[in-house]
C-alpha positions in Angstrom: 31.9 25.4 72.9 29.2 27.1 70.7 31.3 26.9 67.5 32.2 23.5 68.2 27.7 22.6 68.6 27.2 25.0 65.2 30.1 22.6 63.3 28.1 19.3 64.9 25.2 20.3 63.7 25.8 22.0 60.5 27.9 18.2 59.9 24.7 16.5 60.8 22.9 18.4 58.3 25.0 18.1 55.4 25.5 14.2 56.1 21.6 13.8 56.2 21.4 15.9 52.9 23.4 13.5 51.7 21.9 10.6 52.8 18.7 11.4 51.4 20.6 12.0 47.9 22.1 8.6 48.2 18.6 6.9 48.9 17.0 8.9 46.2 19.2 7.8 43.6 18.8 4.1 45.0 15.3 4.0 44.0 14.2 2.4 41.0 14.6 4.8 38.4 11.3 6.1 36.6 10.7 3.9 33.5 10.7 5.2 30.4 7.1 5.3 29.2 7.5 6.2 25.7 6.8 3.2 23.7 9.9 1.7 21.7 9.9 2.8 17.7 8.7 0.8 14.9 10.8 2.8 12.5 13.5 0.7 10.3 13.0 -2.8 8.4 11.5 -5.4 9.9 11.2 -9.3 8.4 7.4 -10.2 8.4 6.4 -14.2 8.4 3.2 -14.9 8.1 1.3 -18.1 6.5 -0.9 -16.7 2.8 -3.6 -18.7 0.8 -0.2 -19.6 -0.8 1.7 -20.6 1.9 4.6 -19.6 3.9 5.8 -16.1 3.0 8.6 -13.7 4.1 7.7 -10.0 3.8 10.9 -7.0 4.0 8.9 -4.2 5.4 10.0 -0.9 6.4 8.7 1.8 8.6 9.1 5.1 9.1 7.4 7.3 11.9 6.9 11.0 12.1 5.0 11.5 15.5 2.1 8.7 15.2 1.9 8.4 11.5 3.6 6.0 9.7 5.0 5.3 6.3 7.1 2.8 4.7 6.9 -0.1 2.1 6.2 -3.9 1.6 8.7 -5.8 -0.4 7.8 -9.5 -1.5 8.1 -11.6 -4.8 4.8 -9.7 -5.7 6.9 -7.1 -5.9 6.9 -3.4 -3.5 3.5 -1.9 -2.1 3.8 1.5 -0.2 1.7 1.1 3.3 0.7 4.1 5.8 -0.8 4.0 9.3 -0.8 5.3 12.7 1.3 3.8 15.7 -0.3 4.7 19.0 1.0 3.7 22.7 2.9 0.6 21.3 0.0 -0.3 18.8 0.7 -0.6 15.1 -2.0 0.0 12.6 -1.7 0.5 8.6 -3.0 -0.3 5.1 -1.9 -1.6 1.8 -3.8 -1.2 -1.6 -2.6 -3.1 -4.4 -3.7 -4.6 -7.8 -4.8 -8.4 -7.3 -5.5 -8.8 -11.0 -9.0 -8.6 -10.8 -8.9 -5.3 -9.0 -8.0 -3.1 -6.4 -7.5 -4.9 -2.7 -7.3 -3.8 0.6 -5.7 -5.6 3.7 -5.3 -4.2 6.9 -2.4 -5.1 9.4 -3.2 -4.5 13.1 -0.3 -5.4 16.0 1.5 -4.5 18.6 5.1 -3.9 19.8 6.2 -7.3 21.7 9.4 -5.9 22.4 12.0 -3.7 20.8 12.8 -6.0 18.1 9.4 -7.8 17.9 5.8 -7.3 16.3 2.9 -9.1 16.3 -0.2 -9.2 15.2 -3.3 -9.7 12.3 -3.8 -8.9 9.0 -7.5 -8.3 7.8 -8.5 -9.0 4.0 -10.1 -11.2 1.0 -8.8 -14.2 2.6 -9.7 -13.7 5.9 -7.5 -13.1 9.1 -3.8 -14.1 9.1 -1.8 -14.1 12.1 1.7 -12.5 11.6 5.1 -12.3 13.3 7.9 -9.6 12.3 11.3 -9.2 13.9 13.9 -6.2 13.4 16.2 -6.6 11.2 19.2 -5.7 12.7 22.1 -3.9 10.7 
C-alpha cells in the first residue's frame, strides 16, 4: 500500500510539473524589443521645390551608426547618422552650385518595411515617406 501512495504521488507531481510547463509556454511569448533594422535600400518619395521626387537610398548600420548613400538624378551623395530605439537620424552635404548644403533627415521606423519622417534644410521642412525595397 505504501509503494502504491509514493507512485500516486510522485504521478501527481510529475503531471503538475507538466502542467505548469504547458501553461508557461501558452503565455504570450516576450516580444522582441529590439527595434527592426534600417539596413538595405529603401525607395524615398518626398515632394522638393521641384516637385515630386524618388530617392534610392541605402543604409547600413554598425550598432547605432549609420552609413549609406543617396541616389537621385542629382546624382549619389554619401549620408551618415545614428539610429536609436527605432528613430532614424542622418545628414547629407552636397554642392548646390552656389555652395556647400546641408539637409537633415529625421524619422522613424513605421514598420519593418516603412519609414517616415522630415527633412530639414534651405527650403524648409519636407515631409518624406520610404518603403524597403524588397529583393
Amino acid at each position: 500500500m505504501r509503494k502504491v501512495v509514493v507512485l500516486v504521488v510522485v504521478a501527481l507531481v510529475l503531471g503538475l510539473s507538466a502542467q505548469a510547463a504547458l501553461a508557461q509556454e501558452k503565455q504570450e511569448p516576450k516580444k522582441d524589443e529590439t527595434p527592426a533594422s534600417v539596413a538595405g535600400k529603401w525607395s524615398m518619395s518626398l515632394d522638393g521645390p521641384q516637385g515630386p521626387m524618388t530617392i534610392a537610398v541605402v543604409f547600413a548600420v554598425d550598432g547605432t551608426n549609420v552609413t549609406g548613400t543617396m541616389s537621385s538624378q542629382m546624382g549619389d551623395t554619401a549620408l551618415e547618422g545614428q539610429y536609436v530605439d527605432g528613430n532614424l537620424t542622418f545628414g547629407i552635404t552636397f554642392d548646390g552650385g552656389g555652395g556647400s548644403m546641408q539637409i537633415s533627415f529625421a524619422g522613424k521606423l513605421k514598420d519593418a518595411d516603412n519609414l517616415e519622417g522630415v527633412l530639414s534644410g534651405p527650403m524648409g521642412e519636407i515631409p518624406w515617406k520610404a518603403v524597403r525595397v524588397k529583393y
